[in-house]
RODO-2510 file (C-alpha; in nm, 4 decimals, decimal comma):
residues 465
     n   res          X          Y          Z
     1     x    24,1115    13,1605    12,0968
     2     x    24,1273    13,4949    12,2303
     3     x    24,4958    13,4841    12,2342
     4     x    24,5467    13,4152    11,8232
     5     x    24,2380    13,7081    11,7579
     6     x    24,4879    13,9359    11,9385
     7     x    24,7563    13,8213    11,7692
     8     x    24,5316    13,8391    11,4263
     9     x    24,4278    14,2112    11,5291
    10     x    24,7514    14,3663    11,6159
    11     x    24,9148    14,2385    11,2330
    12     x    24,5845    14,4066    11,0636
    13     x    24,6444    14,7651    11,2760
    14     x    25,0009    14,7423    11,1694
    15     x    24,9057    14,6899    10,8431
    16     x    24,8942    14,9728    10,5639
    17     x    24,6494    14,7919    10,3657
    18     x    24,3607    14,7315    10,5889
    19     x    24,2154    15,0390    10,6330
    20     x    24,2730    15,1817    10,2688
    21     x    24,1021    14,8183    10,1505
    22     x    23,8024    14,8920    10,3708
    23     x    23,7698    15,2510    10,2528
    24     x    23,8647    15,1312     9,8765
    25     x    23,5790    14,8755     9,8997
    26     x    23,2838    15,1485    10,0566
    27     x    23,3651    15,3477     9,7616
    28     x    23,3169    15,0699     9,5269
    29     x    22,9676    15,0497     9,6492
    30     x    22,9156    15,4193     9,6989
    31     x    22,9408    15,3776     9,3416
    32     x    22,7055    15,1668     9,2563
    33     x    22,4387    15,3161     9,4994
    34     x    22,4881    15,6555     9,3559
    35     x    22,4780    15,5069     9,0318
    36     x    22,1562    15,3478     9,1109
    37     x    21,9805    15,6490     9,2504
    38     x    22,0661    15,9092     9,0406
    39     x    21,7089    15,8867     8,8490
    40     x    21,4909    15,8641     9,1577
    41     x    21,7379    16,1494     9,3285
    42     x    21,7878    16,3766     8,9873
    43     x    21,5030    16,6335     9,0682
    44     x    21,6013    16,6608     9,4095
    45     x    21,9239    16,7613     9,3838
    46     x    21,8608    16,9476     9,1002
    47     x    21,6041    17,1816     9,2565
    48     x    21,8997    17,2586     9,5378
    49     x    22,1297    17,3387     9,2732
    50     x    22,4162    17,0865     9,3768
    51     x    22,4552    16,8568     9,1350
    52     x    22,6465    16,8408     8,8120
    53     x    22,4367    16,9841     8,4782
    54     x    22,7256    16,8927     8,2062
    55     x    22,6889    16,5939     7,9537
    56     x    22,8458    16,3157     7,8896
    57     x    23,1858    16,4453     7,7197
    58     x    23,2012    16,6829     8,0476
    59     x    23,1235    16,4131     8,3163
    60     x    23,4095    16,2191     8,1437
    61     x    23,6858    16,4586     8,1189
    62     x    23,5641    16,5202     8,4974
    63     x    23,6114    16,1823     8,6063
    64     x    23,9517    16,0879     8,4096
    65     x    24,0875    16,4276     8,5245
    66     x    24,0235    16,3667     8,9183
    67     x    24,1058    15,9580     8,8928
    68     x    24,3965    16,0266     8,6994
    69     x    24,5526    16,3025     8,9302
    70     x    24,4134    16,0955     9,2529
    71     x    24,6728    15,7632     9,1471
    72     x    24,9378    16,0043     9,1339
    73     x    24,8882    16,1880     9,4478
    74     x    24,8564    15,8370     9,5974
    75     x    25,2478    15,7625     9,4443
    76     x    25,3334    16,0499     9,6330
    77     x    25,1697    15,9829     9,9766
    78     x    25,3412    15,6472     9,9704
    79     x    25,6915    15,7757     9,8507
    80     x    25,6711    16,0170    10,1723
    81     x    25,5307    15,7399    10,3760
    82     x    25,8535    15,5718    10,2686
    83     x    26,0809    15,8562    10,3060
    84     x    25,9791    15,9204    10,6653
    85     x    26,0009    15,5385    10,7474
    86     x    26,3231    15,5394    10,6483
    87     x    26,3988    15,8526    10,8509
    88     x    26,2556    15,6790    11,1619
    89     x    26,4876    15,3156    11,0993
    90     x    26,8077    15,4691    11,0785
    91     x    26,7716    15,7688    11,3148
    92     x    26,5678    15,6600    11,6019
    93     x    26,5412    15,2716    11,5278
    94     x    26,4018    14,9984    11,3282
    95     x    26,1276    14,9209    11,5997
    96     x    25,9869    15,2135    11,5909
    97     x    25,8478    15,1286    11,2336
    98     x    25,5171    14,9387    11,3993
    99     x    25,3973    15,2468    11,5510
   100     x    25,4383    15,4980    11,2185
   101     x    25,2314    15,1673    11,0394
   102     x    24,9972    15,1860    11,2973
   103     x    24,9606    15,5612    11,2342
   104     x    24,5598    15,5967    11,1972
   105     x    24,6146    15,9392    10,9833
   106     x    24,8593    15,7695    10,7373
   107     x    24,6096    15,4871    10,6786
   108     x    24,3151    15,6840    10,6277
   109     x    24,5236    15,9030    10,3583
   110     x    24,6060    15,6462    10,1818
   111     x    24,2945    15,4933    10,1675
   112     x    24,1078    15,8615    10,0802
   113     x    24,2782    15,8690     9,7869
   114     x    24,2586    15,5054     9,6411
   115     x    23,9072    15,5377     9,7167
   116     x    23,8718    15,8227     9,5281
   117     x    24,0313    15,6373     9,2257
   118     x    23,8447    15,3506     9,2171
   119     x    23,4903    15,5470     9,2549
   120     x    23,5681    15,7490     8,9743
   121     x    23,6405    15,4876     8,7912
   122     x    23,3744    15,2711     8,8073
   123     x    23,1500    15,6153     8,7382
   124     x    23,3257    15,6458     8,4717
   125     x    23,2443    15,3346     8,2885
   126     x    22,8757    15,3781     8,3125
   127     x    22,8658    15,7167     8,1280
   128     x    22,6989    15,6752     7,8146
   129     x    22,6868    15,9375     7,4499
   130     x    22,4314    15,8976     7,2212
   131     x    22,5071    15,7748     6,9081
   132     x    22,3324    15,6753     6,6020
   133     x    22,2497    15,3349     6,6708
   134     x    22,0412    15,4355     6,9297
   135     x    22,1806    15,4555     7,2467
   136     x    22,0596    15,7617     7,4792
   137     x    22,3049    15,9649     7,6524
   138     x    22,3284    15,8441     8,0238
   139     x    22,4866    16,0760     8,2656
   140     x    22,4989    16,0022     8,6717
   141     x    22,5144    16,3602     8,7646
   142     x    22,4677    16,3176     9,1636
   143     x    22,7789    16,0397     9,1502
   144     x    23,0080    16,3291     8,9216
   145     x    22,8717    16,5806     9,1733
   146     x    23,0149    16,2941     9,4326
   147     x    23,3316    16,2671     9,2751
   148     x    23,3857    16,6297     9,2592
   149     x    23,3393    16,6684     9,6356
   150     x    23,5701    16,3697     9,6992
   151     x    23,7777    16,5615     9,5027
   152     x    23,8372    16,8428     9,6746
   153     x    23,8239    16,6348    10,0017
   154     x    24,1380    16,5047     9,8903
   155     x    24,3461    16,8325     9,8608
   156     x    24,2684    16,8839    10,1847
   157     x    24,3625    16,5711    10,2986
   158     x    24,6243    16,6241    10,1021
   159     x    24,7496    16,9119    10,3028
   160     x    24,6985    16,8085    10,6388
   161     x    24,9040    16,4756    10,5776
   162     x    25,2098    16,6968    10,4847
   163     x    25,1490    16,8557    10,8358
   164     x    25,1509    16,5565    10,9747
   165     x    25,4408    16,4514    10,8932
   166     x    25,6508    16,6971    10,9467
   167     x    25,4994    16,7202    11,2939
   168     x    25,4964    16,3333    11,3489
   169     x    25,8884    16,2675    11,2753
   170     x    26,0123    16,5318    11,5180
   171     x    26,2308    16,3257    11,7750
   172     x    26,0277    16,4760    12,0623
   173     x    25,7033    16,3613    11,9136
   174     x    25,7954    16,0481    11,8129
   175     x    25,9360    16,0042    12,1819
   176     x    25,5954    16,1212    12,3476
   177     x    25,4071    15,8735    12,1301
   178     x    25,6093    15,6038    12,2705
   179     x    25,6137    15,7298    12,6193
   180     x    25,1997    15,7289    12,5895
   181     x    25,2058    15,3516    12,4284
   182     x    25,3987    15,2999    12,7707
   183     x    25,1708    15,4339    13,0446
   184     x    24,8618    15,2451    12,7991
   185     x    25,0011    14,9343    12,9165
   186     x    25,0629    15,0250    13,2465
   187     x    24,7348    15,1049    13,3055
   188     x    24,6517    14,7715    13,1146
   189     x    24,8757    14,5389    13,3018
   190     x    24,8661    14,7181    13,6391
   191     x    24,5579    14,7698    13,8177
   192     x    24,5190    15,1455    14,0326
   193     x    24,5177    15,1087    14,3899
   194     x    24,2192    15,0972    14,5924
   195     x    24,0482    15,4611    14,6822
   196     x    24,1986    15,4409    15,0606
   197     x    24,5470    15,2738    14,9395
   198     x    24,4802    15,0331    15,2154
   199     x    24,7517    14,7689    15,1456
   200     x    24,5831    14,4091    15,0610
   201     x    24,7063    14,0652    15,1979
   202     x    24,7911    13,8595    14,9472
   203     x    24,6597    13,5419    14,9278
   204     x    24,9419    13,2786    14,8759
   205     x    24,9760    12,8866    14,8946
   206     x    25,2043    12,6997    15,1218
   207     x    25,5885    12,6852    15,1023
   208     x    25,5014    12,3048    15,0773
   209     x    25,3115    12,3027    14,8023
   210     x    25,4780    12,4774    14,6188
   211     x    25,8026    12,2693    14,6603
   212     x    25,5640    11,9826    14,5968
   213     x    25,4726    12,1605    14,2613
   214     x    25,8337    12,2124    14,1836
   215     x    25,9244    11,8207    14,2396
   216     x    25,5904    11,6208    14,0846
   217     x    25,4462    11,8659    13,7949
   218     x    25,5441    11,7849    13,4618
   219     x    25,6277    12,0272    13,1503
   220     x    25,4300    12,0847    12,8671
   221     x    25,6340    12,2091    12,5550
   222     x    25,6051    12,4717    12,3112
   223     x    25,5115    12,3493    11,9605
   224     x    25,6800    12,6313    11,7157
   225     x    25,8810    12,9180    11,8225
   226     x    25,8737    13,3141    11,8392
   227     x    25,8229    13,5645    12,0714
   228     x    25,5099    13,5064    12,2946
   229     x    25,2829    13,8317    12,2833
   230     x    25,0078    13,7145    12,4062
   231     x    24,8508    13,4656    12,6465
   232     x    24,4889    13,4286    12,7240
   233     x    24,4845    13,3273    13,0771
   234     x    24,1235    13,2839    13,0597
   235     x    24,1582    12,9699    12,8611
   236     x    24,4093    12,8050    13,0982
   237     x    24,1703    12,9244    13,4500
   238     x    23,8771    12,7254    13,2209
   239     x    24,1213    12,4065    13,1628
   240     x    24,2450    12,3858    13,5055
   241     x    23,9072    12,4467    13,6730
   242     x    23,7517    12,1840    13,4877
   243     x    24,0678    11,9590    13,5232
   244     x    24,1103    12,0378    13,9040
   245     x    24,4826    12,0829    13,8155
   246     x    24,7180    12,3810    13,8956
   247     x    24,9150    12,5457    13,6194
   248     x    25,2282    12,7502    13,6280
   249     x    25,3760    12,9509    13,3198
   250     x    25,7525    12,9014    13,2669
   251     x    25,7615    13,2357    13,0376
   252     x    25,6260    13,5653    13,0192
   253     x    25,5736    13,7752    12,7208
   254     x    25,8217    13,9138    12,5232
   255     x    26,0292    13,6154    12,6115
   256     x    26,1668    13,4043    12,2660
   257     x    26,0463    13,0626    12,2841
   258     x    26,2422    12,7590    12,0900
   259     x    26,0182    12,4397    12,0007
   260     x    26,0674    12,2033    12,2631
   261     x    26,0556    12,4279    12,5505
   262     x    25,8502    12,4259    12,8546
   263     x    25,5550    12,6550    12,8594
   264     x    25,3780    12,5400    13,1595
   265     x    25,4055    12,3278    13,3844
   266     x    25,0901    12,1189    13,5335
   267     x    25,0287    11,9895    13,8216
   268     x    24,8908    11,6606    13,8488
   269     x    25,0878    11,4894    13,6177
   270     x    24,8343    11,2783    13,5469
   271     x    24,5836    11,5301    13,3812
   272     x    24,8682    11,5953    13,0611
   273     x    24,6843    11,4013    12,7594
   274     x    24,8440    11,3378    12,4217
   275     x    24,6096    11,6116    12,3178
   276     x    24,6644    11,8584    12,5623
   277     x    24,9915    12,0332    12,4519
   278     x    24,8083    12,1212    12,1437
   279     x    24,5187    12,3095    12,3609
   280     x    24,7777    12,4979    12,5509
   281     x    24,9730    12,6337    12,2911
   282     x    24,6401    12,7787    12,1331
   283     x    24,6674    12,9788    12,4259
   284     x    24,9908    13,1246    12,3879
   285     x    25,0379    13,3641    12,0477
   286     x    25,4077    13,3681    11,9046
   287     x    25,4863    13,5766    11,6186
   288     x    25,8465    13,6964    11,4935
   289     x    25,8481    14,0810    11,6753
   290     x    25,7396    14,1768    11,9896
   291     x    25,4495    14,3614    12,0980
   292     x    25,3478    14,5892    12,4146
   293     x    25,0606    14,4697    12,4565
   294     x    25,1051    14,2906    12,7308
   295     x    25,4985    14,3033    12,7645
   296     x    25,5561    14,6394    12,9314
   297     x    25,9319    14,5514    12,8810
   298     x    25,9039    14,5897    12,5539
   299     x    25,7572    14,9276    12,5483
   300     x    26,0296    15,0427    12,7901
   301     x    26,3183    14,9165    12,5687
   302     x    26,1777    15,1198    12,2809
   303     x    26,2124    15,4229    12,4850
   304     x    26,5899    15,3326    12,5726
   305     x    26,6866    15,2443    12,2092
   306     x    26,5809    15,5832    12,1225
   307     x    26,8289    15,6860    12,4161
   308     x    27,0794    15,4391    12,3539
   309     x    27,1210    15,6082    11,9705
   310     x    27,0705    15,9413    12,0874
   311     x    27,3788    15,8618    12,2854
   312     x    27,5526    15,7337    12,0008
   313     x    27,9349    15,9056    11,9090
   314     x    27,7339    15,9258    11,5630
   315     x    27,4080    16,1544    11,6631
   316     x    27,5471    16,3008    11,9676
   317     x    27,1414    16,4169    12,0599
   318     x    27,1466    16,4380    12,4590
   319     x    26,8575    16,6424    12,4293
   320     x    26,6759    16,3496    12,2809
   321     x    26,8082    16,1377    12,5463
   322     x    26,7051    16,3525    12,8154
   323     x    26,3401    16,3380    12,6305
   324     x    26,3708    15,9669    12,6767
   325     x    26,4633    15,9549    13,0477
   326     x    26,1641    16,1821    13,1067
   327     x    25,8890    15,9423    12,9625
   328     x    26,0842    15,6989    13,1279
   329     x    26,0203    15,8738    13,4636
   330     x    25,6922    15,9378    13,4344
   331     x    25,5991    15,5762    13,3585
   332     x    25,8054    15,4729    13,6885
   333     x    25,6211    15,7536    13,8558
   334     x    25,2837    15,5881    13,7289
   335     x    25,4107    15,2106    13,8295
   336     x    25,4858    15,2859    14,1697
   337     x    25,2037    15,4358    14,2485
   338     x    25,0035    15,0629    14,1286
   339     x    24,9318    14,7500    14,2466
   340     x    25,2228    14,4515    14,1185
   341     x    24,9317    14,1774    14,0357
   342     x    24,9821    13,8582    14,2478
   343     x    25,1472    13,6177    14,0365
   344     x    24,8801    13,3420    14,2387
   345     x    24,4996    13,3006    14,0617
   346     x    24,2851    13,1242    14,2215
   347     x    23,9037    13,0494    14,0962
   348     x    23,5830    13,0996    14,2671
   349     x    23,6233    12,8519    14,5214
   350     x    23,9826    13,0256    14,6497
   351     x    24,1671    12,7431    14,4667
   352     x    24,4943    12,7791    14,3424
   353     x    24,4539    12,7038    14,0084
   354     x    24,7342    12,9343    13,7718
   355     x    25,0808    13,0469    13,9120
   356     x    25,2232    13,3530    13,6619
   357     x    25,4632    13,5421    13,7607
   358     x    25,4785    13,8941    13,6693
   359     x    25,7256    14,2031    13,5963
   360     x    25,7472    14,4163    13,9022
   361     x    25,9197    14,7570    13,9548
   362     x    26,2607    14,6362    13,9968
   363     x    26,2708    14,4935    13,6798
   364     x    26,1149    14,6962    13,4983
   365     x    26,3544    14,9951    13,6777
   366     x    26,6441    14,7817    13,5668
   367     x    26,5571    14,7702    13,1698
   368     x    26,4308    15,1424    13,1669
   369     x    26,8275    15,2551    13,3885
   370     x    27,0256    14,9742    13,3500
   371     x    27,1546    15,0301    12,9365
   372     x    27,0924    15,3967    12,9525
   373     x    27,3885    15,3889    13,3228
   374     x    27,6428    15,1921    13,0827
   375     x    27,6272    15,4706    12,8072
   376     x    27,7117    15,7894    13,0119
   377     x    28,0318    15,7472    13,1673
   378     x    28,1717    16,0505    13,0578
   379     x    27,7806    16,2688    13,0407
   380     x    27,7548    16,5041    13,3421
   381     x    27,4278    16,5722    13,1892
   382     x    27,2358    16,2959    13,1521
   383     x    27,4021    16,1478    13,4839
   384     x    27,2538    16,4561    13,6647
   385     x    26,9231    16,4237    13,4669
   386     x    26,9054    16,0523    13,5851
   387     x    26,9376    16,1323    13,9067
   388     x    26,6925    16,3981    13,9313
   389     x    26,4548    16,1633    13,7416
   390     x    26,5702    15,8382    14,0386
   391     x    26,4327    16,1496    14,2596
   392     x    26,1084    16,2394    14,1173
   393     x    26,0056    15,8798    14,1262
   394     x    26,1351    15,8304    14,4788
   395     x    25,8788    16,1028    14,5532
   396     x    25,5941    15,8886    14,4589
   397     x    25,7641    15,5099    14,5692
   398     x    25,5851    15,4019    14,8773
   399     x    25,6837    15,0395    14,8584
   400     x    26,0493    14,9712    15,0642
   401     x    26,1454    14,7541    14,7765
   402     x    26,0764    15,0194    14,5239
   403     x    26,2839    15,2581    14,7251
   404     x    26,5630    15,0449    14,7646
   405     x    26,5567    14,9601    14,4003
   406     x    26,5457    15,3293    14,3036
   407     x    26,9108    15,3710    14,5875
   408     x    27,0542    15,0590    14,4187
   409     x    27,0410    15,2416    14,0813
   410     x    27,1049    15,6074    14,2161
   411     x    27,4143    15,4220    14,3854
   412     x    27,5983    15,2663    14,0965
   413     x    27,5427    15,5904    13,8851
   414     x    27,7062    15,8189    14,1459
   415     x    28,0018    15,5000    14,1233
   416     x    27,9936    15,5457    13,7649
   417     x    28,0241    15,9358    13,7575
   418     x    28,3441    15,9163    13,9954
   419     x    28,5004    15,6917    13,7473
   420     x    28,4210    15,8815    13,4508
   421     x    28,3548    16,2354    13,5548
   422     x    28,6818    16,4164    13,5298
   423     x    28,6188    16,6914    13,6726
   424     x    28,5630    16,7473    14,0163
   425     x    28,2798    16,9911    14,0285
   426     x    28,1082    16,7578    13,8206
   427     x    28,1304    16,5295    14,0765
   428     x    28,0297    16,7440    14,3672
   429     x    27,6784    16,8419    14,1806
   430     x    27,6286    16,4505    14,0885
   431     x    27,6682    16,3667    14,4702
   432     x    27,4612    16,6484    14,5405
   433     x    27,1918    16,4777    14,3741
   434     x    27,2597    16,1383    14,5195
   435     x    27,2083    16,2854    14,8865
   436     x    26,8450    16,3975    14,7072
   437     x    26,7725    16,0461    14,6088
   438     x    26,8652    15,9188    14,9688
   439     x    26,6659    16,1161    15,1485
   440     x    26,3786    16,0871    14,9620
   441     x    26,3758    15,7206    14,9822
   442     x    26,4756    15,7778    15,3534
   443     x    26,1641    16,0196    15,4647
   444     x    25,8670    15,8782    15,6175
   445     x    25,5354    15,8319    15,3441
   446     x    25,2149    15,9165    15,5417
   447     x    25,0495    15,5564    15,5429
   448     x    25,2991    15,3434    15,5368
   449     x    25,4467    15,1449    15,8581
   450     x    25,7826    15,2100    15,8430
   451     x    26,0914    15,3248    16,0674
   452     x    26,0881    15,6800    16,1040
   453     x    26,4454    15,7514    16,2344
   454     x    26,6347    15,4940    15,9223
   455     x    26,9522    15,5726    15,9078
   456     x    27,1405    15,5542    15,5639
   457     x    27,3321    15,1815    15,4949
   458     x    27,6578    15,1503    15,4835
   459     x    27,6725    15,1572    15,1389
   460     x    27,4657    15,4899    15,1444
   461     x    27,7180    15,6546    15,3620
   462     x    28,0624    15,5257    15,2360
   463     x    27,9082    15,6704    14,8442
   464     x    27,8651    16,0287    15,0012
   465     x    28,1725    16,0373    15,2650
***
């Protein structure tokens, strides 16, 4: 099932020991090939002058000398590895620990240098003094000459991963990296509008049927529980095509799922089989932590925790915040300007066959604002840096629901600030950039068919009176 490979996948590139195993285990074979062809090779690198000339004593002090100091570097990568996980839980979050495991450079450091070990260690054991009961001196020259350059591959290595993470546990990178796992799965989850942004009528059953759906499908449970990261929608069109039934999901993503509770529900009853649950719960991947992959919640929420503890009596870090609420912005910038996939799939024949409903901008507008509005009440900074950001994606919201979400949300923080804004001035420059929200949502967007002359609600007007 495509669904559990995901699932399978996403633990291995979390993992610290896959990649380091993989390189461990080409070394271990580099080994032996080097091993193999160092007779054939000998005069060939020896005429270029590359290889080692020492005997047997040498090649041995060589080899314990650079496996001996290549263990203990490793100690020390994973000590910082440690040190700067640490860093990241309590500062910044616990969360935030998949994506420093899923750090490509950290792997590959780790796994440089445990290679290294483990070649020179198995070239060690093959290097042979003479002695007198007869057995000739046996030297693999081009695999020291390898180890040597593996060697000093590592103290370079060395060196960059100390840049790295200095550079990767700055707040402002760590925040960007987030912000850019964000916009991935917007552009994953939500397809770009076509080249002439030509709205497109979207095909949807009748009101009928689907009140018939409501009243005569039947549920199909869940068989364990977790958080659902994945499900492979594929395998349900294939069921219900062949079935002729109609399916609709009862969760999304990211949502926790107790055994017991509905996943689907299938329409005709008639086509749910003793085996069936079984086959649809292949479909769906659970795990214990959620994933972004296809819960752009998720992704957001990691960007407001960071906020949310930057905002914190103990850190105090409103610049961090602000760095937050920016990433934020631009992946609301991004969303708005993309198609919300119809939650109706239908096969080749234009049959409904799946009904799965997906996050649209309000919601996802709520979990990036909603936290983040409940946590400033006494911040003229970060309520005026909302608002500007509420503006900047107003600028590119061409949907009327999008606007009105974006007014609903520049409303209730301009509320907030006159509770908790003291001062009056304050208050003055936060309704200042209130009346920018409204009349960017209020402005005519070249395309769109909309009321020209709109007049500000009620609600609009009584907020800025």
């Amino acid at each position: 099932m495509k669904a559990q490979f995901l699932k399978i996948f996403v633990k291995i590139r979390s993992s610290l020991w896959f990649t380091p195993g993989v390189m461990s285990s080409v070394a271990v074979a580099l080994a032996f090939l080097t091993i193999t062809m160092n007779d054939p090779m000998a005069d060939f690198f020896e005429s270029l002058g590359w290889t080692f000339s020492g005997g047997a004593e040498g090649a041995s002090a060589v080899l314990k000398t650079i496996a001996g100091s290549m263990i203990t570097i490793a100690g020390v990568v994973f000590s910082i590895t440690l040190v700067a996980l640490s860093l990241v839980t309590s500062q910044l979050g616990p969360r935030l620990l998949r994506n420093f495991m899923r750090d490509t450079t950290t792997q590959v450091v780790l796994g440089t240098f445990v290679a290294t070990f483990l070649y020179c260690l198995i070239v060690l054991r093959t290097v042979r003094r003479s002695d007198s009961s007869g057995d000739t001196e046996f030297v693999p020259h081009l695999s020291v000459t390898l180890g040597v350059f593996f060697a000093v591959l590592s103290v370079g290595v060395l060196i960059y991963f100390i840049h790295h993470v200095s550079v990767s546990i700055q707040a402002n990178r760590v925040v960007a990296r987030v912000g850019n796992e964000l916009l991935t799965t917007i552009d994953h989850l939500y397809p770009k509008k076509p080249a002439k942004d030509t709205p497109q009528k979207e095909e949807r059953p009748s009101a009928d049927f689907l009140d018939m759906f409501s009243r005569k499908s039947r549920p199909v449970p869940a068989t364990t529980d977790g958080y659902i990261q994945f499900i492979d929608k594929e395998v349900l069109m294939e069921w219900a095509v062949k079935e002729d039934a109609v399916i609709r999901l009862e969760q999304q993503p990211g949502r926790y799922i107790v055994a017991g509770q509905p996943l689907v529900r299938i329409w005709p009853e008639d086509k749910i089989t003793d085996q069936l649950p079984k086959r649809i719960n292949r479909a769906f991947a659970l795990d214990d932590e959620r994933t972004p992959s296809q819960d752009v919640e998720f992704a957001v929420l990691e960007l407001v925790e960071i906020a949310l503890r930057a905002l914190s009596p103990s850190l105090n870090d409103p610049f961090t915040a602000i760095a937050c609420i920016d990433q934020l912005g631009t992946a609301l910038c991004r969303l708005a300007q993309r198609n919300i996939p119809s939650p109706y799939l239908f096969d080749e024949g234009k049959q409904l066959r799946i009904i799965a409903p997906t996050r649209g901008f309000s919601e996802i507008t709520d979990a990036a604002f909603n936290q983040i509005r409940h946590n400033v009440r006494s911040s003229v900074q970060i309520f005026i840096h909302l608002l500007d950001t509420i503006a900047t994606v107003a600028y590119f919201a061409h949907r009327p629901e999008d606007q009105a979400t974006l007014l609903r949300h520049a409303e209730m923080l301009v509320r907030g600030a006159r509770e908790g804004l003291p001062e009056e001035l304050d208050r003055w420059v936060v309704e200042e950039r209130y009346q920018a929200v409204v009349r960017l949502c209020n402005e005519p967007r070249p395309g769109l068919e909309q009321d020209i002359d709109r007049q500000p609600n009620a609600n609009e007007t009584s907020l800025v009176s």
